[in-house]
MARTORVO-958595 format. One record per residue (C-alpha): x, y, z; residue in three letters; residue number from 1. Coordinates in nm, 3 decimals. Example, Ala and Ser with C-alpha at 12.3 -4.5 7.8 and 13.67 -1.06 7.14 Angstrom:
REM residues 2
<rec east="1.230" north="-0.450" up="0.780" rest="ala" nr="1"/>
<rec east="1.367" north="-0.106" up="0.714" rest="ser" nr="2"/>
END
This chain:
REM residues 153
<rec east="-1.552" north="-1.502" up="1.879" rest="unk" nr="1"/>
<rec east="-1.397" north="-1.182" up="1.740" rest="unk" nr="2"/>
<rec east="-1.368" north="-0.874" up="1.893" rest="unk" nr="3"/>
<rec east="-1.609" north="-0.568" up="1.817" rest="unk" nr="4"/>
<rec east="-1.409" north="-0.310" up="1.667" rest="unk" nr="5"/>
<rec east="-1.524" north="0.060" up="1.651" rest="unk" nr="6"/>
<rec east="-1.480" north="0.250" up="1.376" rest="unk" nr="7"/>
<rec east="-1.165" north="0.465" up="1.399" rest="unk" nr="8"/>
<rec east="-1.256" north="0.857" up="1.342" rest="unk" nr="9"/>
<rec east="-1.215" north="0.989" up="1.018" rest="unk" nr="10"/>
<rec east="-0.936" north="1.071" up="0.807" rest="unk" nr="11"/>
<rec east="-0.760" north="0.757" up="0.868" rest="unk" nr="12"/>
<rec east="-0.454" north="0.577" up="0.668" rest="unk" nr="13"/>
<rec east="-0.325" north="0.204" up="0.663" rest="unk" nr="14"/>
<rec east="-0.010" north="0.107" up="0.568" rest="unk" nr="15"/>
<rec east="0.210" north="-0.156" up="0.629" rest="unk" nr="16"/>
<rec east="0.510" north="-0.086" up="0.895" rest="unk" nr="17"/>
<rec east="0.783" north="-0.374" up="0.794" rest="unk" nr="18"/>
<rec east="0.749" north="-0.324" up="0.412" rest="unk" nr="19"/>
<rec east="0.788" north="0.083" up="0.427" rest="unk" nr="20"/>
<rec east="1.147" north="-0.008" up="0.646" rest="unk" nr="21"/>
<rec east="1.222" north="-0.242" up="0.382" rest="unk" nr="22"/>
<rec east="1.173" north="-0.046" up="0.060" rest="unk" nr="23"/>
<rec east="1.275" north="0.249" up="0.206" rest="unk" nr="24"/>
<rec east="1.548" north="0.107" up="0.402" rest="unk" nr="25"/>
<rec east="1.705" north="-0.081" up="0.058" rest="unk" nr="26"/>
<rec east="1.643" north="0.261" up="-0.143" rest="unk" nr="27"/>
<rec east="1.860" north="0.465" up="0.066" rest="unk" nr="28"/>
<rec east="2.092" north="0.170" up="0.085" rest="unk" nr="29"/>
<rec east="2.100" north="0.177" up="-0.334" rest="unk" nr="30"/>
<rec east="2.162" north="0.534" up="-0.371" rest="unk" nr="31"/>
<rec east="2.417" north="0.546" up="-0.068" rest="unk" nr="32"/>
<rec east="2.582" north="0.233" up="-0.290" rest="unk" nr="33"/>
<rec east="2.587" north="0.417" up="-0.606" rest="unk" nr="34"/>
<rec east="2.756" north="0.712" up="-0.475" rest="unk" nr="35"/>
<rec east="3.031" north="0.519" up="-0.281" rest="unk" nr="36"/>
<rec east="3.084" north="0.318" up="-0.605" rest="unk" nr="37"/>
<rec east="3.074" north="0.624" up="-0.857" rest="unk" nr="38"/>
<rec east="3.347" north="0.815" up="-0.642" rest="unk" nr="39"/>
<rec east="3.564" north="0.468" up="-0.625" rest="unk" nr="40"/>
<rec east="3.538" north="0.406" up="-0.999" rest="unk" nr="41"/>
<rec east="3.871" north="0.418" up="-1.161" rest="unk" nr="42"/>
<rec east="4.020" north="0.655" up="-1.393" rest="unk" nr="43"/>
<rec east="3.920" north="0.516" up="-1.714" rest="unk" nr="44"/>
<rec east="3.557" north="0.591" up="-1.644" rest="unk" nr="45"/>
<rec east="3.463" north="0.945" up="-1.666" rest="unk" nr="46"/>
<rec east="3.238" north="1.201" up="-1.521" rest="unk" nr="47"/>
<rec east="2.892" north="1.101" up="-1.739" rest="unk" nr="48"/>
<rec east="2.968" north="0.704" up="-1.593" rest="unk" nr="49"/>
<rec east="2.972" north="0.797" up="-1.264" rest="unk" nr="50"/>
<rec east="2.631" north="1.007" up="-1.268" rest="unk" nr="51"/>
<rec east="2.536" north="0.741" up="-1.488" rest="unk" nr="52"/>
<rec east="2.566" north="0.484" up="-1.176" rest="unk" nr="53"/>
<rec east="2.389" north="0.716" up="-0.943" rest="unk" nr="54"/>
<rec east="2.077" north="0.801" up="-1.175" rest="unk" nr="55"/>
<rec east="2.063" north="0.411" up="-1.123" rest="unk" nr="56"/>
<rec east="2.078" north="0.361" up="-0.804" rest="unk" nr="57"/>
<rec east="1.792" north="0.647" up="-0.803" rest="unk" nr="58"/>
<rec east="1.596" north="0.448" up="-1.042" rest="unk" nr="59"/>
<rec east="1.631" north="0.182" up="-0.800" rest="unk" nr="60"/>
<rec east="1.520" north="0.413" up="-0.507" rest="unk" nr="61"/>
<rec east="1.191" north="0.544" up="-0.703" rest="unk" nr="62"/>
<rec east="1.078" north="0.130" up="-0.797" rest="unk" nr="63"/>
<rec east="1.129" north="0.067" up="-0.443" rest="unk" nr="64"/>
<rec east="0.970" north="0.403" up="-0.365" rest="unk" nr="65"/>
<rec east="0.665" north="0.229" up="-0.578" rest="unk" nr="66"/>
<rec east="0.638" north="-0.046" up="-0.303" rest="unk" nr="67"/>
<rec east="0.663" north="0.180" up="-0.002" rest="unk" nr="68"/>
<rec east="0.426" north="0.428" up="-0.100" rest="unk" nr="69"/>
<rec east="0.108" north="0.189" up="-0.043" rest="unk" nr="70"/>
<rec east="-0.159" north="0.277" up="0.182" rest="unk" nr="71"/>
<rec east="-0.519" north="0.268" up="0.237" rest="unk" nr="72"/>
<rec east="-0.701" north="0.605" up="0.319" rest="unk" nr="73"/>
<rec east="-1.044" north="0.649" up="0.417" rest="unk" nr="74"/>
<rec east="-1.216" north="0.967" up="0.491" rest="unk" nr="75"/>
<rec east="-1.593" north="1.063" up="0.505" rest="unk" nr="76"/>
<rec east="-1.611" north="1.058" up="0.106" rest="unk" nr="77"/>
<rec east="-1.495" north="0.678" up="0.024" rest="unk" nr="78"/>
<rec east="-1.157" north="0.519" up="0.052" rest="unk" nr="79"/>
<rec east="-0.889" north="0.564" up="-0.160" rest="unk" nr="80"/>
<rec east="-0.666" north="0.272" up="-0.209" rest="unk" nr="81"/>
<rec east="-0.307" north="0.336" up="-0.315" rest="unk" nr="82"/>
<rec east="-0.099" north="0.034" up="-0.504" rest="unk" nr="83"/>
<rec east="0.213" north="0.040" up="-0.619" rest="unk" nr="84"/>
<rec east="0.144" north="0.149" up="-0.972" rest="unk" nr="85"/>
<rec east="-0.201" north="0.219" up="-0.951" rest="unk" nr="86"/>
<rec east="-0.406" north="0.435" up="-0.745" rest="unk" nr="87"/>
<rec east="-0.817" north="0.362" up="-0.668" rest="unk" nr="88"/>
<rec east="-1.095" north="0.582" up="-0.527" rest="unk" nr="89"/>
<rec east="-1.395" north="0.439" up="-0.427" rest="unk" nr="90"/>
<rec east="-1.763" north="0.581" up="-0.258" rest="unk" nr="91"/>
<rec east="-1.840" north="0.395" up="0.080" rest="unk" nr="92"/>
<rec east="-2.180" north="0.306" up="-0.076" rest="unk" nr="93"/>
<rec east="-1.959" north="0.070" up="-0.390" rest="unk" nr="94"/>
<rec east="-1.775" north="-0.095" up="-0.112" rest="unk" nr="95"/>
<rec east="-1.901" north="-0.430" up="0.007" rest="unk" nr="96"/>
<rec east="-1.695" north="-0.615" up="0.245" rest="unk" nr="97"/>
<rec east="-1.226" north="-0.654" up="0.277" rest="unk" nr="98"/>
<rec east="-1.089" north="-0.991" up="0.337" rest="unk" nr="99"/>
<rec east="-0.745" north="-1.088" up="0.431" rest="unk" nr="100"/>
<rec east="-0.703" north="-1.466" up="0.353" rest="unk" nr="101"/>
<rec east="-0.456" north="-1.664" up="0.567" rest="unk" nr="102"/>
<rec east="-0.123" north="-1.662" up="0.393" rest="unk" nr="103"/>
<rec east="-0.214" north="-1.403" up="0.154" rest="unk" nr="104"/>
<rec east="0.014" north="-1.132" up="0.063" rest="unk" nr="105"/>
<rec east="-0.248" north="-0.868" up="0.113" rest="unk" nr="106"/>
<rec east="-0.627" north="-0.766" up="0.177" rest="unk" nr="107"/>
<rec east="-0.898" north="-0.782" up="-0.068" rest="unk" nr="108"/>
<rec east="-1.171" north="-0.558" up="-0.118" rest="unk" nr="109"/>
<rec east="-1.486" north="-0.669" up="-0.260" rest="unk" nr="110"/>
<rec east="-1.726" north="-0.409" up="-0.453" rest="unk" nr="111"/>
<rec east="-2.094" north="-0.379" up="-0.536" rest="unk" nr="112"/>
<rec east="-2.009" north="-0.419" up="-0.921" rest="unk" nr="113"/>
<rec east="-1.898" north="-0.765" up="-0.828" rest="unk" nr="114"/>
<rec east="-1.504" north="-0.658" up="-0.863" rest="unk" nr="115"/>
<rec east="-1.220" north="-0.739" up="-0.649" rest="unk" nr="116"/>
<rec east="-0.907" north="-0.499" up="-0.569" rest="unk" nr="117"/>
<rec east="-0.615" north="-0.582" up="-0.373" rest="unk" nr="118"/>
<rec east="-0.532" north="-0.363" up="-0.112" rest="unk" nr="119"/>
<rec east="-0.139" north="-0.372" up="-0.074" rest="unk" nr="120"/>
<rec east="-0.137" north="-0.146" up="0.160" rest="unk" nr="121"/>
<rec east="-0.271" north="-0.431" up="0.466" rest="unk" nr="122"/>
<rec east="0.036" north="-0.650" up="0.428" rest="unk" nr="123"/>
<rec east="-0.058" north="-0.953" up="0.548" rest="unk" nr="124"/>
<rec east="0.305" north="-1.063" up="0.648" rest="unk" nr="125"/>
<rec east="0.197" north="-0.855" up="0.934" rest="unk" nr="126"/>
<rec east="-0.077" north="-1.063" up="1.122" rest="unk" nr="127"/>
<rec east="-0.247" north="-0.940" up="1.386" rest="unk" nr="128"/>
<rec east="-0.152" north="-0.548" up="1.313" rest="unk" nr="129"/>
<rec east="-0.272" north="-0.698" up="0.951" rest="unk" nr="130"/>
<rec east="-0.608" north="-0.840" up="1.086" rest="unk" nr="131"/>
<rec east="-0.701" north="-0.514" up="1.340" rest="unk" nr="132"/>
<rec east="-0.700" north="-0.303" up="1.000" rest="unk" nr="133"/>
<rec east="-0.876" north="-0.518" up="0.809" rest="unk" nr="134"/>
<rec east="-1.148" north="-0.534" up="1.122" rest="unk" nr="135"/>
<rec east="-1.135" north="-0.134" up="1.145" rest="unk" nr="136"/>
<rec east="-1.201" north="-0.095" up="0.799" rest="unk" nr="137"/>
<rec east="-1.480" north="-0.341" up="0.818" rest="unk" nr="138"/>
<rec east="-1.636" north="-0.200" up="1.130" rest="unk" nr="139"/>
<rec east="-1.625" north="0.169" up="0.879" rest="unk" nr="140"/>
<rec east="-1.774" north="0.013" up="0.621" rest="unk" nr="141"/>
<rec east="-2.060" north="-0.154" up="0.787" rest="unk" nr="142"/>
<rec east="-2.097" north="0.209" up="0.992" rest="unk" nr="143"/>
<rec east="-2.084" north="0.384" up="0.640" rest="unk" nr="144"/>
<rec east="-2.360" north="0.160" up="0.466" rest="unk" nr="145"/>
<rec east="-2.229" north="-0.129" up="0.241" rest="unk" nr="146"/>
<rec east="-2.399" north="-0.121" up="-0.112" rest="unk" nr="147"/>
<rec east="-2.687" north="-0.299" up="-0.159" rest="unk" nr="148"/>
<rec east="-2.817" north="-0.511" up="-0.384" rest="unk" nr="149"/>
<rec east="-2.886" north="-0.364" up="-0.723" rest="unk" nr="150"/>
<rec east="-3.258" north="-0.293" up="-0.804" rest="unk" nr="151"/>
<rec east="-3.431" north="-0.565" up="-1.031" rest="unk" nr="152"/>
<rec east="-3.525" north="-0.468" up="-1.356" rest="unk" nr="153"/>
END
């Protein structure tokens, strides 16, 4: 039997803790890399090849940037899911229910309009941090009022 969860208090954020330290971790590792290599490059390249290399180790940086920056927010309004290239905002009465399949790479949240968004920022490589998330969110948006079944015509 699962735990009850209470709702946590309002604003609160998700986001996964081992993906941030990867993305981030590699970015600074890429732009650290592209310096050391545009200072060793020999003397045939010149001055636009080595800020050449570093603008790509910063393009590197900002696609892993992408990855890192994903959260979930919630505040008294809705929640606001952040993806890697996209950003959603929903009202607590279009939200339904969030799942987070076993061996999936992330939570799902279901809406009244019968859509499904994926909610990268509830890594499920994380478990149980993974599931208490998913059951805080759950526990807010059964306390917020999950949206009910559309009037018949």
């Amino acid at each position: 039997m699962p735990d009850i969860v209470t709702p946590p208090s309002l604003p609160v954020t998700w986001r996964p803790r081992r993906g941030r330290l990867v993305a981030y971790g590699f970015a600074a590792a890429a732009v650290i890399g592209a310096l050391i290599f545009a200072i060793a490059l020999p003397e045939p390249f010149g001055l636009a090849d080595k800020i050449a290399m570093v603008g790509l180790g910063c393009v590197f940086a900002g696609v892993l940037h992408l990855l890192g920056r994903c959260r979930v927010e919630a505040d008294d309004a809705g929640i606001t899911l952040i993806n890697a290239l996209r950003s959603h905002r929903y009202t607590w009465p279009e939200v339904i229910d969030v799942t987070l399949i076993e061996g999936e790479p992330w939570a799902k949240i279901d809406f009244a309009d019968g859509s499904t968004v994926g909610a990268m920022g509830i890594q499920g490589s994380e478990k149980g941090r993974a599931r208490r998330q998913v059951a805080e969110l759950t526990a807010l948006i059964h306390e917020r009022g999950e949206a009910g079944e559309p009037p018949s015509p």
